[in-house]
PDB file with SEQRES, HELIX, SHEET and CRYST1 records, atoms N, CA, C and O in Angstrom:
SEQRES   1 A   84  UNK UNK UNK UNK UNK UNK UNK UNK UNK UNK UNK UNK UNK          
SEQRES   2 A   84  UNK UNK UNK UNK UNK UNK UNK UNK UNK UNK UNK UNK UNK          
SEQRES   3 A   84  UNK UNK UNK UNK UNK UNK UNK UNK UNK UNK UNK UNK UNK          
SEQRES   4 A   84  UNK UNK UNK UNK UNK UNK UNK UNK UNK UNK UNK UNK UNK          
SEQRES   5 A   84  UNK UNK UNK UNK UNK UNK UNK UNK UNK UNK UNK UNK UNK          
SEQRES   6 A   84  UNK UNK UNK UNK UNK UNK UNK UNK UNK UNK UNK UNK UNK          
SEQRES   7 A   84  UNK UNK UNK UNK UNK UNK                                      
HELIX    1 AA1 UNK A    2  UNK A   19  1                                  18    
HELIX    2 AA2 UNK A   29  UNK A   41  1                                  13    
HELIX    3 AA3 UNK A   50  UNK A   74  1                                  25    
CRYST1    1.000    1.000    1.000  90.00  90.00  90.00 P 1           1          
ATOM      1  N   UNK A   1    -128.294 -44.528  40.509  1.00  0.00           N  
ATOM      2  CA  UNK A   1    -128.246 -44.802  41.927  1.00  0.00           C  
ATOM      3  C   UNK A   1    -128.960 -46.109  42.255  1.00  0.00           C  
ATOM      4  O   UNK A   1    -128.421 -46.869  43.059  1.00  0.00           O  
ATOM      5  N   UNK A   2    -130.035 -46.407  41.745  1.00  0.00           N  
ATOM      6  CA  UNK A   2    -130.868 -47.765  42.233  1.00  0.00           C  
ATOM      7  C   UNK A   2    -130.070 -48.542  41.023  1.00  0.00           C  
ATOM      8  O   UNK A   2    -129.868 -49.651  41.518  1.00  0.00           O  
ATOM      9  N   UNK A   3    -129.548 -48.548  39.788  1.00  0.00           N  
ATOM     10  CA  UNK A   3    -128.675 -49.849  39.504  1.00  0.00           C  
ATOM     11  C   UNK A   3    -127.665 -49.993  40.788  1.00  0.00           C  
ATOM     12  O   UNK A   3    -127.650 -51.082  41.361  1.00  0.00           O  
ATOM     13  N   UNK A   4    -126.737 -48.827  41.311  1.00  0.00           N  
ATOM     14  CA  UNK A   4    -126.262 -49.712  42.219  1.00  0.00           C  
ATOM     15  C   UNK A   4    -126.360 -50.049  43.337  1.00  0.00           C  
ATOM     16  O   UNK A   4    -125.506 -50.675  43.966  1.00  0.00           O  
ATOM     17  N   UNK A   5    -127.616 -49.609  43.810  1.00  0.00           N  
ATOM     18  CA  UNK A   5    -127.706 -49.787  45.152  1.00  0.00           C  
ATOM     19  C   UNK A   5    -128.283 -51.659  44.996  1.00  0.00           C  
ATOM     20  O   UNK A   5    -128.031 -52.576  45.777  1.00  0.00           O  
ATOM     21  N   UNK A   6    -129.103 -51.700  43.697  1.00  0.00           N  
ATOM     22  CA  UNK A   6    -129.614 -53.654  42.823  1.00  0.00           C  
ATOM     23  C   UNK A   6    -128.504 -54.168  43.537  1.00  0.00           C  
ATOM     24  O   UNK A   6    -128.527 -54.893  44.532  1.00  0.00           O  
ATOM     25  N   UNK A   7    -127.167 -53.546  42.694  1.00  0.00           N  
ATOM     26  CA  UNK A   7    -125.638 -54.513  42.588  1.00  0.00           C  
ATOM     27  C   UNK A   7    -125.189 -54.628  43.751  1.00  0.00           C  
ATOM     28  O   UNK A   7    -124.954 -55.764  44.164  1.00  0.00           O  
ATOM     29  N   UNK A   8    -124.996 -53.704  44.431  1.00  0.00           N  
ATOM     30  CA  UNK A   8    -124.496 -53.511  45.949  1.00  0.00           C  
ATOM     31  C   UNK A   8    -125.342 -55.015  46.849  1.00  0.00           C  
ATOM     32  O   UNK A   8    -124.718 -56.021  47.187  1.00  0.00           O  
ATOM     33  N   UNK A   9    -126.623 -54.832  47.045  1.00  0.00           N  
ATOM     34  CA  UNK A   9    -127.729 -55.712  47.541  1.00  0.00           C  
ATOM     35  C   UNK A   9    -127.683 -57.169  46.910  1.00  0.00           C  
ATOM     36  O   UNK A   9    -128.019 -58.173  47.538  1.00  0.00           O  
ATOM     37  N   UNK A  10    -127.182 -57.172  45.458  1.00  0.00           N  
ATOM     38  CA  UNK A  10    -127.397 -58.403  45.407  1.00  0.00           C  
ATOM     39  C   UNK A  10    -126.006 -59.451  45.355  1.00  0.00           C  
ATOM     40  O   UNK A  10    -126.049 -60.678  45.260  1.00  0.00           O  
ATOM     41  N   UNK A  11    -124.585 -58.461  45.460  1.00  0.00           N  
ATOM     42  CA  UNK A  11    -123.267 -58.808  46.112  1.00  0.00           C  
ATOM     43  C   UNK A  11    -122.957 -59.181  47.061  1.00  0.00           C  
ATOM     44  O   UNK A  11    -122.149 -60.099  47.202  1.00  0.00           O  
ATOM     45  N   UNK A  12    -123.713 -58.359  48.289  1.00  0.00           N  
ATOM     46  CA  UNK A  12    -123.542 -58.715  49.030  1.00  0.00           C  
ATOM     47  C   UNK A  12    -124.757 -60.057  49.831  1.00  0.00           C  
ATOM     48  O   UNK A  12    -124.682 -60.518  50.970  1.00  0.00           O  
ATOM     49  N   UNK A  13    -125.652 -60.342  48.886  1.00  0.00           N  
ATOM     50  CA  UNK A  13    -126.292 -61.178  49.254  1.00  0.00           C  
ATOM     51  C   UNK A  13    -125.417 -62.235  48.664  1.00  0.00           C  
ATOM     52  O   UNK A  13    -124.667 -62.892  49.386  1.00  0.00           O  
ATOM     53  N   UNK A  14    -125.479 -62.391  47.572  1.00  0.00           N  
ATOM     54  CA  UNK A  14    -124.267 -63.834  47.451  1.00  0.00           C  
ATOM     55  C   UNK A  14    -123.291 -63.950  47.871  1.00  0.00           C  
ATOM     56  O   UNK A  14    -122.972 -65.139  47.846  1.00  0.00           O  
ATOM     57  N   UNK A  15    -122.333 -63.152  48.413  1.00  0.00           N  
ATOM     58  CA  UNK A  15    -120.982 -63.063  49.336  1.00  0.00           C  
ATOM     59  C   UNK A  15    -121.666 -63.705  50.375  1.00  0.00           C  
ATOM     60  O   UNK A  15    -121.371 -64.887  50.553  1.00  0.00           O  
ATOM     61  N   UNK A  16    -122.665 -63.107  51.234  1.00  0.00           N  
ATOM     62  CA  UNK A  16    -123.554 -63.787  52.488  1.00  0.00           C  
ATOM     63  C   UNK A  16    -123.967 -65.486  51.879  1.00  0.00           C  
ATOM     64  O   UNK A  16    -123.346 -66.323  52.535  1.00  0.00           O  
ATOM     65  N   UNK A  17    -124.557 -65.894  51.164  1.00  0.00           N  
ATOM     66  CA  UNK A  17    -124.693 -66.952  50.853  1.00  0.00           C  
ATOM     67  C   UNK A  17    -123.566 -67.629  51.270  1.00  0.00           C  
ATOM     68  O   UNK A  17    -123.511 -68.232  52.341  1.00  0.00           O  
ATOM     69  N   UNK A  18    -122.372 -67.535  50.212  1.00  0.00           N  
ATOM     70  CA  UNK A  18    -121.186 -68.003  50.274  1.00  0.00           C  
ATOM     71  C   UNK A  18    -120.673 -68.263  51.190  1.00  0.00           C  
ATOM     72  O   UNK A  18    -120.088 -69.343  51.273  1.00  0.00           O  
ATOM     73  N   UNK A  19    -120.700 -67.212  52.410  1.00  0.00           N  
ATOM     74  CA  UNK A  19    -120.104 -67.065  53.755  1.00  0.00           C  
ATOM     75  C   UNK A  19    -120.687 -68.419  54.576  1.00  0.00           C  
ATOM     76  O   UNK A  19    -119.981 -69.187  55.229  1.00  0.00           O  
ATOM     77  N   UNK A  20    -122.186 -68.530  54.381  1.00  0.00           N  
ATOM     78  CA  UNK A  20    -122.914 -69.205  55.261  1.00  0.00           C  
ATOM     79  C   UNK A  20    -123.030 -70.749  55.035  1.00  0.00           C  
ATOM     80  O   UNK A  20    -123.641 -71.604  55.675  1.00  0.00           O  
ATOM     81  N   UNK A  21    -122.157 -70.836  53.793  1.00  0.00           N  
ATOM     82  CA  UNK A  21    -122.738 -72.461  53.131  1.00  0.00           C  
ATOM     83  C   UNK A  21    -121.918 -73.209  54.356  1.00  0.00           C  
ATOM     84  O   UNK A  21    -122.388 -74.096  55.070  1.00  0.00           O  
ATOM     85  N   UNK A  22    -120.580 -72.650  54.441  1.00  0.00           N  
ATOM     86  CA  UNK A  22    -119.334 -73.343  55.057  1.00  0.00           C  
ATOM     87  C   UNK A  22    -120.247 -73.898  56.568  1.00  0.00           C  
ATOM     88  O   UNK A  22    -119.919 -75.042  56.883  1.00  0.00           O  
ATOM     89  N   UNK A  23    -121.101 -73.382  57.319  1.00  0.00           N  
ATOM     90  CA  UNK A  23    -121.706 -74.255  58.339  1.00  0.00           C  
ATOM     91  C   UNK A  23    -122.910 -74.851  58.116  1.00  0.00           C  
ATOM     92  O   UNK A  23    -123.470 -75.421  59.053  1.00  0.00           O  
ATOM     93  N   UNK A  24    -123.329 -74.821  57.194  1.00  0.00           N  
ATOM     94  CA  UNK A  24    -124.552 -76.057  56.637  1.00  0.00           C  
ATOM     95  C   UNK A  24    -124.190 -76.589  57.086  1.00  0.00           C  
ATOM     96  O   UNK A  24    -123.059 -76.479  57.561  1.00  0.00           O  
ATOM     97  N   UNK A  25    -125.506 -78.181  57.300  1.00  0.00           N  
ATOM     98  CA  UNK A  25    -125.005 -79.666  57.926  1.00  0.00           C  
ATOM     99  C   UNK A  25    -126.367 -80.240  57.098  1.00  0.00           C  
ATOM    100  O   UNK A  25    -127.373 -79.563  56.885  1.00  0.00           O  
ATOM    101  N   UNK A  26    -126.212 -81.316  56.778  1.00  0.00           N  
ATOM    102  CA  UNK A  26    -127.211 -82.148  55.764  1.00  0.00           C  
ATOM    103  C   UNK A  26    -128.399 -82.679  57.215  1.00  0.00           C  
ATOM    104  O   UNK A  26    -128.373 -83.303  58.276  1.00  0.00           O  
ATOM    105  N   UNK A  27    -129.190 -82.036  56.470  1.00  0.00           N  
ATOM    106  CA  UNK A  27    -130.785 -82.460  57.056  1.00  0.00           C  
ATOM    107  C   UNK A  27    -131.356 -83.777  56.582  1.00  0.00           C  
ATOM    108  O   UNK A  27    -131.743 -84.629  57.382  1.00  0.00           O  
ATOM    109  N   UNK A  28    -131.407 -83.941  55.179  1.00  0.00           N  
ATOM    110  CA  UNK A  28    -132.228 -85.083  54.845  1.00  0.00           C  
ATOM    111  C   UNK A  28    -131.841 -86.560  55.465  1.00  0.00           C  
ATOM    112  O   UNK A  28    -130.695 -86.840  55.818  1.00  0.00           O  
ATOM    113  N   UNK A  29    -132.908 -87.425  55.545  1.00  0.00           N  
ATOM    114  CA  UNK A  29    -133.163 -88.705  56.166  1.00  0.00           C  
ATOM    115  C   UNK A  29    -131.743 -89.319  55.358  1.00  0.00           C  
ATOM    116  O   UNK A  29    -130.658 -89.370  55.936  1.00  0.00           O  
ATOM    117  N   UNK A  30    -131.929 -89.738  54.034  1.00  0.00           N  
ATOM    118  CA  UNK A  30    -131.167 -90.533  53.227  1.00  0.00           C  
ATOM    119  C   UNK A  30    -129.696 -89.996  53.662  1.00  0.00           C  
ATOM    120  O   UNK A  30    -128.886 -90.691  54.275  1.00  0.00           O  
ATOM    121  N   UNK A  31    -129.474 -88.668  53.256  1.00  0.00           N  
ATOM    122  CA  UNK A  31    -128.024 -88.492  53.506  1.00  0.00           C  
ATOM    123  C   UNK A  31    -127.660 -88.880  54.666  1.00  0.00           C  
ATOM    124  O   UNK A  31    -126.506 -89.303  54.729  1.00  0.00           O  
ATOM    125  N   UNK A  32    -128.423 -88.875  55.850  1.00  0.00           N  
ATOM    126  CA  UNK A  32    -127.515 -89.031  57.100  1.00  0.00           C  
ATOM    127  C   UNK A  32    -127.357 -90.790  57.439  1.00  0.00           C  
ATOM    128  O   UNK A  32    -126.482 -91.402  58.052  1.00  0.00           O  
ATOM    129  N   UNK A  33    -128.537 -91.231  56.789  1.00  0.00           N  
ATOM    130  CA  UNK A  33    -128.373 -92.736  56.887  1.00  0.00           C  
ATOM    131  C   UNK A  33    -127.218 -93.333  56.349  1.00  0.00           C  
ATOM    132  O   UNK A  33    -126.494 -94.149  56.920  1.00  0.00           O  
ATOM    133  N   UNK A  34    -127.046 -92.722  54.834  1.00  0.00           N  
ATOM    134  CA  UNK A  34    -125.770 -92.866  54.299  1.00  0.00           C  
ATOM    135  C   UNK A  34    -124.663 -92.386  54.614  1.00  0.00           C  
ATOM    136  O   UNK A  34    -123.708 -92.718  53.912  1.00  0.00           O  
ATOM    137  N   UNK A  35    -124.452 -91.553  55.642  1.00  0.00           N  
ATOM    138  CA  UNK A  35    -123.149 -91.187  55.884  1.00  0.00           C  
ATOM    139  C   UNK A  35    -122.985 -91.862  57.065  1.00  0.00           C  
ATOM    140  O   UNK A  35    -121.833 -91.926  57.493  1.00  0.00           O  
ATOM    141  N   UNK A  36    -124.159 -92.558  57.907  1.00  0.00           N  
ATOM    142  CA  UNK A  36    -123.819 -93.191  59.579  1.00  0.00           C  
ATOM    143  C   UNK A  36    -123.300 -94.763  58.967  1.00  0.00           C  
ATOM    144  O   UNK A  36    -122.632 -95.584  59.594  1.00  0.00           O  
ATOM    145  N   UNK A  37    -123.713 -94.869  57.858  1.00  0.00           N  
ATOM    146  CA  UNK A  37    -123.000 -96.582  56.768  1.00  0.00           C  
ATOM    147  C   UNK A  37    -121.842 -96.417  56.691  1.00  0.00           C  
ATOM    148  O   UNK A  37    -121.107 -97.132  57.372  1.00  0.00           O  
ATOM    149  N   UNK A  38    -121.212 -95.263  55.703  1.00  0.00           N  
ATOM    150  CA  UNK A  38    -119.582 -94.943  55.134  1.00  0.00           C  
ATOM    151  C   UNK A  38    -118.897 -94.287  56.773  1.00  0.00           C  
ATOM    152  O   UNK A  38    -117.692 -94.056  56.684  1.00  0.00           O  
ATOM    153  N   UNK A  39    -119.335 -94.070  57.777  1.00  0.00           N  
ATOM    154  CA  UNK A  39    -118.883 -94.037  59.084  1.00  0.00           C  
ATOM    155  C   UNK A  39    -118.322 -95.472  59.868  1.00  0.00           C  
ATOM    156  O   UNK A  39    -117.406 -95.818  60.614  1.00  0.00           O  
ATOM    157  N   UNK A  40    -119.542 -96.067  59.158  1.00  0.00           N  
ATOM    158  CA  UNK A  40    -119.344 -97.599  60.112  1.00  0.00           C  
ATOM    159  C   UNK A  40    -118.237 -98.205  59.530  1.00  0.00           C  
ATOM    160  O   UNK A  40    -117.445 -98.803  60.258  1.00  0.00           O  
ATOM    161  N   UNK A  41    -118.014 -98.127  58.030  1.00  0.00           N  
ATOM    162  CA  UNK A  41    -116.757 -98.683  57.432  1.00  0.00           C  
ATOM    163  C   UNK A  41    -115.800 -98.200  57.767  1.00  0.00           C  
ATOM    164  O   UNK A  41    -115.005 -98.986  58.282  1.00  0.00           O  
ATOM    165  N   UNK A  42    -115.340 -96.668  57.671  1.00  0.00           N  
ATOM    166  CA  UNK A  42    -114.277 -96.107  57.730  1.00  0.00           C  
ATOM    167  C   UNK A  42    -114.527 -94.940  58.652  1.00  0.00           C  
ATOM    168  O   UNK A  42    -115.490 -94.203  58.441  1.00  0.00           O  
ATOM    169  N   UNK A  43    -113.443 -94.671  59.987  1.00  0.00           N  
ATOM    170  CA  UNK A  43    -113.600 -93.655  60.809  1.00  0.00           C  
ATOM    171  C   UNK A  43    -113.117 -92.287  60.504  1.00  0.00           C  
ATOM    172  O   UNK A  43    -113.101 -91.312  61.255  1.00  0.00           O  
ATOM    173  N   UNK A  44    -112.661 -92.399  59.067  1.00  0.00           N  
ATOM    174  CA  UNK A  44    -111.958 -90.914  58.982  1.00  0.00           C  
ATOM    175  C   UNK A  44    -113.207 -90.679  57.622  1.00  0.00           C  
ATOM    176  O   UNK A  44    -112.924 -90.160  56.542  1.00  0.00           O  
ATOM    177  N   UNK A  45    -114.004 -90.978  57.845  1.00  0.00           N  
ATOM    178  CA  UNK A  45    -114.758 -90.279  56.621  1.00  0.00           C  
ATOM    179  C   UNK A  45    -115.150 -89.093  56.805  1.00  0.00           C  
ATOM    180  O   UNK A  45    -115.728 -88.823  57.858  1.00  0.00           O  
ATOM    181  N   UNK A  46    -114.892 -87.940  55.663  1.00  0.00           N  
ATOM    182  CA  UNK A  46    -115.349 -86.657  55.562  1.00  0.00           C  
ATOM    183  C   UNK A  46    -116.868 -86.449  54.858  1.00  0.00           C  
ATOM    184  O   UNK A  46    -117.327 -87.217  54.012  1.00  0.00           O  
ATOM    185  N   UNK A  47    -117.516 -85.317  55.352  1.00  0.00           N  
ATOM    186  CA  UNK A  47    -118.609 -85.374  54.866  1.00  0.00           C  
ATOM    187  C   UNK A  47    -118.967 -84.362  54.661  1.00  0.00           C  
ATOM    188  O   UNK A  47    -120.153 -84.032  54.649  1.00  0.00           O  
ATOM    189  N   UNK A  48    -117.680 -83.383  54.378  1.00  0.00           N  
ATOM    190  CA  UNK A  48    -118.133 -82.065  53.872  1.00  0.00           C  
ATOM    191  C   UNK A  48    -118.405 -81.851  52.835  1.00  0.00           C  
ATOM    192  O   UNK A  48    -119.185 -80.955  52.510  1.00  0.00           O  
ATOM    193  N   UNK A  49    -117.818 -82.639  52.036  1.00  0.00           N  
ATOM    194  CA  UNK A  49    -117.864 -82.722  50.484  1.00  0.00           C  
ATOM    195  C   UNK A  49    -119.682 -82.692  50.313  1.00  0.00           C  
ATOM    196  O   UNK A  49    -120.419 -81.878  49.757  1.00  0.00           O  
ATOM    197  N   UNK A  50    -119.945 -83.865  51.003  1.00  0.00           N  
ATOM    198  CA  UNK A  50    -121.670 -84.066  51.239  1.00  0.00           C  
ATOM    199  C   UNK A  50    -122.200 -82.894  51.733  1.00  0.00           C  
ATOM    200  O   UNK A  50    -123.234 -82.708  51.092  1.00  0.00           O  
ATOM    201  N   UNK A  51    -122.085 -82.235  52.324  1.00  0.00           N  
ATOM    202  CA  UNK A  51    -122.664 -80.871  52.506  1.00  0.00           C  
ATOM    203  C   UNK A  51    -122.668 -79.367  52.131  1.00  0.00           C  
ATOM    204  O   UNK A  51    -123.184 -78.322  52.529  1.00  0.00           O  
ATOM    205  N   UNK A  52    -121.681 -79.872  50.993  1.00  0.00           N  
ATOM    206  CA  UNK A  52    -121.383 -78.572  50.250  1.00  0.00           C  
ATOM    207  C   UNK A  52    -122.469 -78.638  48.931  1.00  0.00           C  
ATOM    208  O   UNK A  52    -123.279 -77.793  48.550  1.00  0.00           O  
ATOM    209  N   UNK A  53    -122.155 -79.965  48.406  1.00  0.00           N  
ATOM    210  CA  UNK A  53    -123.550 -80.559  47.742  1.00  0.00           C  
ATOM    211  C   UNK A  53    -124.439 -80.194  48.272  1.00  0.00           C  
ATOM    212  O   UNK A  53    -124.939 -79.545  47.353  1.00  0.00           O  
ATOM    213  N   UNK A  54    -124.990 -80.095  48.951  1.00  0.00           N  
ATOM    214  CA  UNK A  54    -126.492 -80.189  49.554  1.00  0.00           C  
ATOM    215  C   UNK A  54    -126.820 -78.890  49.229  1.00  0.00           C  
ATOM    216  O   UNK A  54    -127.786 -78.730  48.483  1.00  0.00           O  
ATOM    217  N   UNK A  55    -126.038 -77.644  49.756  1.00  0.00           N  
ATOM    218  CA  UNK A  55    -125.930 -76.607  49.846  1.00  0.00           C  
ATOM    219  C   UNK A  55    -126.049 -76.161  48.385  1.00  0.00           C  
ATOM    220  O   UNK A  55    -127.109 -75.577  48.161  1.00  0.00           O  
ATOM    221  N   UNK A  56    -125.186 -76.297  47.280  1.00  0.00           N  
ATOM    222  CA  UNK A  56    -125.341 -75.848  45.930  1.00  0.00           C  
ATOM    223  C   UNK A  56    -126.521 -76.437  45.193  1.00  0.00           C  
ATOM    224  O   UNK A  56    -127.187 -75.811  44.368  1.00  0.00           O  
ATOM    225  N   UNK A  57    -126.700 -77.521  45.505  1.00  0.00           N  
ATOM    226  CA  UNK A  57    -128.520 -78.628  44.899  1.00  0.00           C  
ATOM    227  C   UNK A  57    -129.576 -77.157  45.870  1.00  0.00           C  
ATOM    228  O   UNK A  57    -130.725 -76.875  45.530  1.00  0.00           O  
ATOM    229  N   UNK A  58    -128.880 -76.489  46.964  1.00  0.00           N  
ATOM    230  CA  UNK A  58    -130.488 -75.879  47.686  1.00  0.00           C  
ATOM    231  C   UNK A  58    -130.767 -74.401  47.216  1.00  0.00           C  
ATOM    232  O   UNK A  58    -131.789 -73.714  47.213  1.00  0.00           O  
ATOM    233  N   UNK A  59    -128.991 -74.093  46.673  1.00  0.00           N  
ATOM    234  CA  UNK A  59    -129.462 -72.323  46.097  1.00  0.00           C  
ATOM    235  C   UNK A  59    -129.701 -72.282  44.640  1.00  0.00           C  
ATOM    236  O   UNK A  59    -129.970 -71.223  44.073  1.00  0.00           O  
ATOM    237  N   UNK A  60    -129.592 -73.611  43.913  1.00  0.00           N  
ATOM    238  CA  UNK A  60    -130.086 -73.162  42.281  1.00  0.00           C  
ATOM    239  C   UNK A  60    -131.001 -73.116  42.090  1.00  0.00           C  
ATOM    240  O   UNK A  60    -131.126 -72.711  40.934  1.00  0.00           O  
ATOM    241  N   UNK A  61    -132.866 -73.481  43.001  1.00  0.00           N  
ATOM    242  CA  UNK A  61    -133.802 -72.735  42.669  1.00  0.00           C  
ATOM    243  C   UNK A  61    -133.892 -71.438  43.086  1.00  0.00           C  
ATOM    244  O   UNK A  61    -134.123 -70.466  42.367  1.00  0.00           O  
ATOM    245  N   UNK A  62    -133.705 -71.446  44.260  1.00  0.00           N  
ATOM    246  CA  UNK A  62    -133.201 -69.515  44.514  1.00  0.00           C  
ATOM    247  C   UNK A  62    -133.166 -68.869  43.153  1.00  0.00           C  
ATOM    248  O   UNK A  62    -134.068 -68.367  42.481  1.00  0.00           O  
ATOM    249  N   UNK A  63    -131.654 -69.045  42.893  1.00  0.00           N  
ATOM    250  CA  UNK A  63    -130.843 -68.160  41.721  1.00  0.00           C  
ATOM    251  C   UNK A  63    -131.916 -68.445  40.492  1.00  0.00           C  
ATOM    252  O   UNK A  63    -132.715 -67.557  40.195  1.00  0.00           O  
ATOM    253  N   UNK A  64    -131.912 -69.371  39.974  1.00  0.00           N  
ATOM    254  CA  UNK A  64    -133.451 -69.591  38.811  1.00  0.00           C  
ATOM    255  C   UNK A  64    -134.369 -68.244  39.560  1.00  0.00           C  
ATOM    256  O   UNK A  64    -134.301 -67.039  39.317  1.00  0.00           O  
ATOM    257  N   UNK A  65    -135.112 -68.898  40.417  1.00  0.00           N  
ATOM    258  CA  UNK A  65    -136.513 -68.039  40.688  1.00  0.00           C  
ATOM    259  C   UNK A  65    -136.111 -66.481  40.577  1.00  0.00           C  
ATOM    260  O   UNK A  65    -136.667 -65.562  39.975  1.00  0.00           O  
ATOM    261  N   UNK A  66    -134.803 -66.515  41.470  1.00  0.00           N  
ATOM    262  CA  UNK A  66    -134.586 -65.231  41.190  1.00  0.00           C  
ATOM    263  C   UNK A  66    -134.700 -64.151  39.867  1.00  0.00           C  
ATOM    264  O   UNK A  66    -135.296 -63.097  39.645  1.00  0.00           O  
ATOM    265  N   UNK A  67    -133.803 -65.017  39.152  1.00  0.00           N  
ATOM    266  CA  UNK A  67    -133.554 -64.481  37.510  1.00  0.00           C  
ATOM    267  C   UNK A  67    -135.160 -64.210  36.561  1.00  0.00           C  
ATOM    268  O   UNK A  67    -135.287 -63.374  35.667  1.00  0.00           O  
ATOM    269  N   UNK A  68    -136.072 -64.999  36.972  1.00  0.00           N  
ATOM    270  CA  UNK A  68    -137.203 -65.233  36.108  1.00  0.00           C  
ATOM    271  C   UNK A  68    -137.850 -63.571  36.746  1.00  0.00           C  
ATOM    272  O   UNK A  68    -138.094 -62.476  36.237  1.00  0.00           O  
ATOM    273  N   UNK A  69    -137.929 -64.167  38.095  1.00  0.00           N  
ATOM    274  CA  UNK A  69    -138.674 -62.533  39.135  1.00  0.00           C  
ATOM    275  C   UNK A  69    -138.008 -61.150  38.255  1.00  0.00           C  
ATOM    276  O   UNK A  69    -138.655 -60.286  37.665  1.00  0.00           O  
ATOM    277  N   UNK A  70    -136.517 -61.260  38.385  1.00  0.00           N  
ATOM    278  CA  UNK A  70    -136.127 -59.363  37.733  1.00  0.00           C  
ATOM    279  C   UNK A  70    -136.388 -59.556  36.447  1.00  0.00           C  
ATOM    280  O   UNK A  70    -136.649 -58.457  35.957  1.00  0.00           O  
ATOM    281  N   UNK A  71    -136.469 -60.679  35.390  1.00  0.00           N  
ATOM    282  CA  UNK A  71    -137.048 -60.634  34.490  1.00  0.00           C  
ATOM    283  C   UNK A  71    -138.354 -60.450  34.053  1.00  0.00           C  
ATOM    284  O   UNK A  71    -138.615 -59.815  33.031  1.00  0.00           O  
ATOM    285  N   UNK A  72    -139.215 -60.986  34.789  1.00  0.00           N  
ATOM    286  CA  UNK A  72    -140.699 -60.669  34.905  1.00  0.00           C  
ATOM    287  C   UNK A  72    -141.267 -59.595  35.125  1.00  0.00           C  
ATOM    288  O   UNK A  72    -142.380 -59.152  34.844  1.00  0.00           O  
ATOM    289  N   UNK A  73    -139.916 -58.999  35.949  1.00  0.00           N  
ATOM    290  CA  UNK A  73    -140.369 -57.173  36.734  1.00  0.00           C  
ATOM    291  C   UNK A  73    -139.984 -56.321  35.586  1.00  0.00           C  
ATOM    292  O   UNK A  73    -140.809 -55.433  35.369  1.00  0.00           O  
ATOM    293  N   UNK A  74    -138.969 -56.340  34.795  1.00  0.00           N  
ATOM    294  CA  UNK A  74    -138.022 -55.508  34.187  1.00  0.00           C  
ATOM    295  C   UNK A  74    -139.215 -55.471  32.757  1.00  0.00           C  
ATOM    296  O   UNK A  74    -139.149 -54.473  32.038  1.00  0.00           O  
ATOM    297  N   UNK A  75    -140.257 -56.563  32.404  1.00  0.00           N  
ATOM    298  CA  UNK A  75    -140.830 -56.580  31.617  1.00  0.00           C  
ATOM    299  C   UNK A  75    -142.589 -56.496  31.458  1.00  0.00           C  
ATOM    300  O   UNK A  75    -143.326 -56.524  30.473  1.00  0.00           O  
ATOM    301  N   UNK A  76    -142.882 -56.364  33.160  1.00  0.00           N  
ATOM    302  CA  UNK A  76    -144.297 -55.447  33.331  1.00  0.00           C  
ATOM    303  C   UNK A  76    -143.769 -54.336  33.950  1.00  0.00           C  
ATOM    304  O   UNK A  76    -144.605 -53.766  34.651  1.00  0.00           O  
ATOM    305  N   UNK A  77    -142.950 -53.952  33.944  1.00  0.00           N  
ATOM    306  CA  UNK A  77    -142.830 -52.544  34.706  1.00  0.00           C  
ATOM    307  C   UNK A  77    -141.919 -51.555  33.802  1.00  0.00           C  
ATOM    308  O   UNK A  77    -140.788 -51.315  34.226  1.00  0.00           O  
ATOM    309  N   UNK A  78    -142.402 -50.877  32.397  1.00  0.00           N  
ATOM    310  CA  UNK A  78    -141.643 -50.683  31.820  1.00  0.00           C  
ATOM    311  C   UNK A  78    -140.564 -48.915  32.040  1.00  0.00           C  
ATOM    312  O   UNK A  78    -140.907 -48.221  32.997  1.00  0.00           O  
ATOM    313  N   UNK A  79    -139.768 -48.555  31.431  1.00  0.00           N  
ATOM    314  CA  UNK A  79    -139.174 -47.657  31.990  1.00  0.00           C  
ATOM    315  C   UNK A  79    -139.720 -46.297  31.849  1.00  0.00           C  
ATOM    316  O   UNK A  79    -140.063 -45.912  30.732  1.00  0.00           O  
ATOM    317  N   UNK A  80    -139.860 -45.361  33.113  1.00  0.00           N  
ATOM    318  CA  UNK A  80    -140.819 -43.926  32.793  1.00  0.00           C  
ATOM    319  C   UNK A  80    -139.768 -43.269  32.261  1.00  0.00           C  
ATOM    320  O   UNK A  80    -138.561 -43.484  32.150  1.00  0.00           O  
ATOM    321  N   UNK A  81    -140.572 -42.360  31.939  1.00  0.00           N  
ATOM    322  CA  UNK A  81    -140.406 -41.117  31.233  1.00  0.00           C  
ATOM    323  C   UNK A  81    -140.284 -40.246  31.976  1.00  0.00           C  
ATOM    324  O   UNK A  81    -141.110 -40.138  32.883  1.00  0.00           O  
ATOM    325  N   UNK A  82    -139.391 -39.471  31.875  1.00  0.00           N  
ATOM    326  CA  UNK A  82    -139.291 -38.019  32.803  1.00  0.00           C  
ATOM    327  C   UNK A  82    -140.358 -37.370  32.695  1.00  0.00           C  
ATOM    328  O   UNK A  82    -141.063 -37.961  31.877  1.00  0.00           O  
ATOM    329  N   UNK A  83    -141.099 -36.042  33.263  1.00  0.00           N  
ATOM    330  CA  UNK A  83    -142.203 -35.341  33.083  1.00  0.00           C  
ATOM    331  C   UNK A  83    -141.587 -34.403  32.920  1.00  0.00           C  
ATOM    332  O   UNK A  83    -140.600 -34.322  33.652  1.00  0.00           O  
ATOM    333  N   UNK A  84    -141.838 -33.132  31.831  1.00  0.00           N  
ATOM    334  CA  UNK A  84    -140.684 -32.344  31.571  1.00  0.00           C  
ATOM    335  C   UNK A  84    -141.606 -31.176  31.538  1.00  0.00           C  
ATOM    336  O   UNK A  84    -141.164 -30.046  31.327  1.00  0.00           O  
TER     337      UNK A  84                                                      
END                                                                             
C-alpha cells in the first residue's frame, strides 16, 4: 500500500510539474536582456523555446536532490520486521 501510494504521489507530482512548465516565463536579468536584442532584430521571435530551457536547467536539481533523499532514507531507515 505505501509503495503505491510513493508511485501514485510521485506521478502525479511530475505530471503536475509537466503541466505547469507550459506557463513559466524566464526571470533572469541576462535572458530577458537577450531576448529584448533578438526582439529588436526580428519581430516574430519566439521565446518559448527559451523558457522551456529555463524550466528543464530549474527541475534537474529537484530530481538529483530528490533521488539522493529516497536513497539516503531507504538506507538509514532499514526494513522492520514483523513482531510475531
Amino acid at each position: 500500500m505505501k509503495k503505491l501510494f510513493f508511485a501514485l504521489t510521485l506521478s502525479y507530482l511530475l505530471l503536475g510539474q509537466l503541466g505547469l512548465s507550459q506557463q513559466a516565463r524566464a526571470q533572469c536579468v541576462m535572458c530577458k536582456s537577450q531576448v529584448e536584442a533578438a526582439r529588436a532584430e526580428r519581430d516574430d521571435y519566439d521565446v518559448a523555446g527559451l523558457n522551456k530551457g529555463i524550466v528543464y536547467m530549474m527541475t534537474i536539481p529537484y530530481i538529483l536532490m530528490g533521488t539522493i533523499g529516497y536513497f539516503w532514507y531507504r538506507r538509514t531507515h532499514p526494513k522492520r520486521t514483523p513482531v510475531a
